[in-house]
N, C-alpha and C positions, 0 to 999 in steps of 0.2 A: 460754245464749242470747247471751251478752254477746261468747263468743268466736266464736260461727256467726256473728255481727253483723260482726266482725273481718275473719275468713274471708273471708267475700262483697265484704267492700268494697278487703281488697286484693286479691281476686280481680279485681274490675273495673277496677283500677286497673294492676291487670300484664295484663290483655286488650289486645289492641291494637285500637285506632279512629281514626277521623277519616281522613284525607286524606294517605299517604306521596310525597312529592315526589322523584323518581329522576332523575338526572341520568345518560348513560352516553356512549359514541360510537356511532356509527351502524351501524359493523361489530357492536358487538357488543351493540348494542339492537337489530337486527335479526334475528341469528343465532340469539342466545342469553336475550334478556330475556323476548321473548312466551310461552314457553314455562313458564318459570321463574315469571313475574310468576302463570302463571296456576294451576300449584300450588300458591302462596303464597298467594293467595285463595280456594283451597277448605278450606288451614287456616285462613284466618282470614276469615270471611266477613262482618265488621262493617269490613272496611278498605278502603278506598277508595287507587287508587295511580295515581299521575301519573307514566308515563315520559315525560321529554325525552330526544328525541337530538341531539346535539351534537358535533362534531369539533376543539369550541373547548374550553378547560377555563374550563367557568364559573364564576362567583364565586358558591357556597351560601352566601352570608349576604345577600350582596345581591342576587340572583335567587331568594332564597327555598325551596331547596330544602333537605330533611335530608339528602343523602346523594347521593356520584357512584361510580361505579364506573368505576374508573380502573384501567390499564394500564400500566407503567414505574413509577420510581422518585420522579417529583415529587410532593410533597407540600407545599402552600404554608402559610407561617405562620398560625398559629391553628388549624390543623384537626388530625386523628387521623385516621391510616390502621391499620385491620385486613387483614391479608394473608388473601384468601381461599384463594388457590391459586394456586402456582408454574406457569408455561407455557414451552412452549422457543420459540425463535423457528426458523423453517422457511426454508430455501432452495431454494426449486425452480422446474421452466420444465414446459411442455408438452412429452411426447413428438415431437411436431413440429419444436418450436424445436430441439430436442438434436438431431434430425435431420439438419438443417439447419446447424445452426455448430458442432456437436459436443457433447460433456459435458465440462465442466471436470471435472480431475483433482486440482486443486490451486487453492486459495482465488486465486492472484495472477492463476489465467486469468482469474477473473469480469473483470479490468480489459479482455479483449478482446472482452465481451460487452454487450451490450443488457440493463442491470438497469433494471428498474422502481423510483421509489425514493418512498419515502413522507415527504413535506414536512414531516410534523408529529414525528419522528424527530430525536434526536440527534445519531443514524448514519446518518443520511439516504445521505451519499455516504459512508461509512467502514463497512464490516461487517466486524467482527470475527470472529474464528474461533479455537477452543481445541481442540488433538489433545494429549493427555498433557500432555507438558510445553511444547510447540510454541503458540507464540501469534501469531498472522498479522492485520493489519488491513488489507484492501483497498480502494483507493479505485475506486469504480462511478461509474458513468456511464450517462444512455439518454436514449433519446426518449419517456419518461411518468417524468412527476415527479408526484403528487396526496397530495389529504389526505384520503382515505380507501381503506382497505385493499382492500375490495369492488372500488372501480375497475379498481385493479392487480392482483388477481388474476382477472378479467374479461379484460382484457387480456394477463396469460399466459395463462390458460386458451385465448385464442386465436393465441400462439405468438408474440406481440410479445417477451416476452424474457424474462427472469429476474426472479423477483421474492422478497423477502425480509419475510413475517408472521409475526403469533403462529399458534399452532396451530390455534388455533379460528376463523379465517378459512378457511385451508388446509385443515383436518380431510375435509369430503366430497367435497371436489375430490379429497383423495389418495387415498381411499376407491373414490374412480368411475375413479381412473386416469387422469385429464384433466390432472394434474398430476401428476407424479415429484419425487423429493427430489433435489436437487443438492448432490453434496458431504455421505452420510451420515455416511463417518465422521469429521463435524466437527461440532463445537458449537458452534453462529450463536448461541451466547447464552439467556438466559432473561429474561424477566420476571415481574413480580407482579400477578395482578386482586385489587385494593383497593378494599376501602371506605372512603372517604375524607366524613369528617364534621364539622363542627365542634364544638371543645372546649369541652364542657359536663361536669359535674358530675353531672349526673342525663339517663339515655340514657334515651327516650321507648322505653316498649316496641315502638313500630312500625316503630323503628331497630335496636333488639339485635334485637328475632326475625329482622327481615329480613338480616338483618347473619349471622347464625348460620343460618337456610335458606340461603344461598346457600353458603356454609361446606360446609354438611353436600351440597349437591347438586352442585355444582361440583368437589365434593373427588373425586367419584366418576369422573368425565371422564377417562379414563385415556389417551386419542388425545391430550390436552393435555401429558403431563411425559414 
């Protein structure tokens, strides 16, 4: 009796509940969280989940939230990032566009071209590129500069000019064909979708499950690596 008594109560205790506060960006709370979010609560259906979208990197301790799902490499003091899955980053235009000014053959043409560039980027105007052992940084330049991904690939999609995402922005546009890749046999880079949380000692079950679903269903994304 004593141990069934046990059993139960750390069963309740590793169930997840209450209220998961999610923080992400807009591209990819839009894309990719509604779906996911909604999996996630037919396994757990005593949990309550609050997605924010946001193109700003908020502060989880003092806006309150468990957890952001973040994109590149920062990771600000006090917090813990989990790597859920590697993405490569995409360079491509609208068949149109290519029409029209040509297809670059070589990373240094992008500089004669119309890039779309994303403001919240490090490589905002510098895009890198890796062939073997060949390493090429180009500086871009356009007439759309924004801080979100969605915009600018709206905007190639309609043949304004080149533009440079993660995978999972790009993925059904290259799919439909509305957009081509520029420049395949080059590697525009990778980054990492993280779970980013702050460092505690004891992880609220409704942070590790969700932290390890997204792990397990993310990892599956094979149009992402």
């Amino acid at each position: 009796m004593v141990e069934d008594s046990e059993a139960a109560a750390a069963h309740q205790v590793s169930v997840p509940r209450g209220t998961l506060r999610v923080a992400t960006s807009v591209a990819f709370g839009v894309l990719q969280m509604g779906s996911a979010v909604t999996e996630y609560l037919k396994r757990y259906p005593r949990l309550h989940v609050d997605v924010a979208l946001n193109d700003r990197v908020v502060d989880l301790v003092e806006e309150g939230f468990d957890l952001a799902i973040r994109i590149g490499p920062r990771v600000d003091p006090g917090l813990v990032a989990r790597k859920i899955v590697g993405m490569r980053i995409v360079v491509c235009a609208s068949p149109a566009y290519l029409k029209s000014h040509g297809t670059p053959r070589d990373p240094a043409q992008l500089a004669e071209h119309n890039c779309l560039t994303y403001s919240y980027s490090s490589q905002e105007s510098h895009w890198p590129f890796v062939r073997t052992k060949a390493e090429r940084t180009v500086n871009v330049s356009g007439s759309l500069r924004a801080n979100n991904g969605n915009v600018l690939v709206s905007a190639a999609m309609e043949g304004l000019g080149i533009v440079r995402q993660p995978a999972f922005v790009v993925a059904d546009a290259l799919r439909k064909k509305t957009l081509v890749r520029v420049l395949p046999d080059w590697h525009a880079g990778e980054h990492a979708v993280s779970a980013v949380y702050p460092n505690r000692q004891y992880l609220p079950p409704k942070v590790r499950t969700f932290i390890d679903f997204l792990a397990e269903r993310f990892g599956r994304e094979s149009d992402w690596t």
